[in-house]
Structure formats: structure tokens, C-alpha cells
Steps between C-alpha positions, in 0.01 A plus 500: 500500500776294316624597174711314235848662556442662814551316908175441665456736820545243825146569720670399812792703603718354824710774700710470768575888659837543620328652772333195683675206590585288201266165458671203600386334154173391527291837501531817332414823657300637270298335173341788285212369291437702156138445313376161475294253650553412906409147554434431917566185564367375888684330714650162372575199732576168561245294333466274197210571235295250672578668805747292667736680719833439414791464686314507853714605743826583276548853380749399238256288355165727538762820356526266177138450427405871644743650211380243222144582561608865499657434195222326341242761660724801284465235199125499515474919473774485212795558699826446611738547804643744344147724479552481909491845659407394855479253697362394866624170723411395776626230719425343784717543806761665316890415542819574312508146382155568346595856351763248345287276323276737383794687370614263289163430327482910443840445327391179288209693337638878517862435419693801537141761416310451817180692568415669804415314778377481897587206716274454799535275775148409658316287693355328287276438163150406385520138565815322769667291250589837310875621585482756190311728292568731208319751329585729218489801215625463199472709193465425139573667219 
């Protein structure tokens, strides 16, 4: 509840414990979610909205359009990336070149708050063309 006069309570909460390993920047350890409303978002990926895949082939390219459709998925439940508590990717056939891309999307929308997140390496995804996939939780106030 905001008043005139008085700073409005942040509903997400990032902490880093001194007692686990510190994040290398694009995760916190722990997001703590106060009241609110949790918007799920399911997993975004590499299409177009006519369906199009984009960037076949190039995970650069598909880790663009995955995080602007995450982005505009957030914007369609009122949100931001800053009401991001969790997040889930997954990508196929998983190197360190690939935790590097990715990376450097999570810091282009998170900046230096980001939420918690997983990074799986699998097999692969719902359809071959797909290289990535993202879901999330956010939480509005």
C-alpha cells in the first residue's frame, strides 16, 4: 500500500547469502515474493506472432526474439522484468558459448537485479527448429 510521504514496500526481495557461492551476475540466489499477484508465464520461444521461427539455427538470434516475446508476454499480464522472481531456460545441447549468449540477454533485461533462475541443457524442445525456451513467475504488486 503506497502512501503520499512514505517509500512503497518492494514485493520482490533479491538476496545473495554469504553462505553459498556468490552469483556470477545473472541470477540471484534467492527472490522473496511479498503479497501480490504471481503471473506464470509458459515457456517463450523462437517464433514470430504469425508463427515464424526466427533465427533458425542461430541461438543469438532465437535468444533475441525468446526475451522480446518474454518481454511482451510480462507486458500483456501488466508487468515488467523487474516483477521477475523466477525463471526457467532451456537450451538445446548446451555449451559455454551458449550459457554466454543467454547471459548477456539475462543482463540486457535484468541489469544488475536478476531473478532467480535454472539453466538446463537438454535434448531437445517441442518442435527441431527450437534451440531455446523460457518460462517464468513474476509478481505484481
Amino acid at each position: 500500500m503506497a502512501r503520499a510521504g512514505r517509500e512503497r514496500q518492494r514485493v520482490l526481495e533479491h538476496r545473495n547469502p554469504r553462505t553459498l557461492r556468490q552469483p556470477t551476475g545473472t541470477y540471484s540466489q534467492v527472490v522473496t515474493a511479498r503479497g501480490g499477484t504471481t503471473v506464470y508465464v509458459a515457456g517463450q520461444v523462437a517464433t514470430d506472432p504469425s508463427g515464424a521461427i526466427v533465427g533458425e539455427g542461430d541461438l543469438g538470434a532465437q535468444a533475441g526474439r525468446v526475451f522480446a516475446n518474454l518481454r511482451a508476454a510480462l507486458e500483456a499480464a501488466g508487468a515488467a522484468p523487474s516483477h521477475v522472481a523466477k525463471l526457467t531456460i532451456y537450451v538445446v545441447g548446451l555449451r559455454a558459448e551458449s550459457r554466454d549468449l543467454v547471459n548477456a540477454e539475462l543482463r540486457e533485461m535484468f541489469g544488475d537485479r536478476p531473478p532467480a533462475n535454472t539453466l538446463l541443457g537438454v535434448e531437445s524442445l517441442a518442435r527441431p527448429e527450437y534451440l531455446l525456451e523460457i518460462d517464468a513467475v513474476a509478481v505484481l504488486d
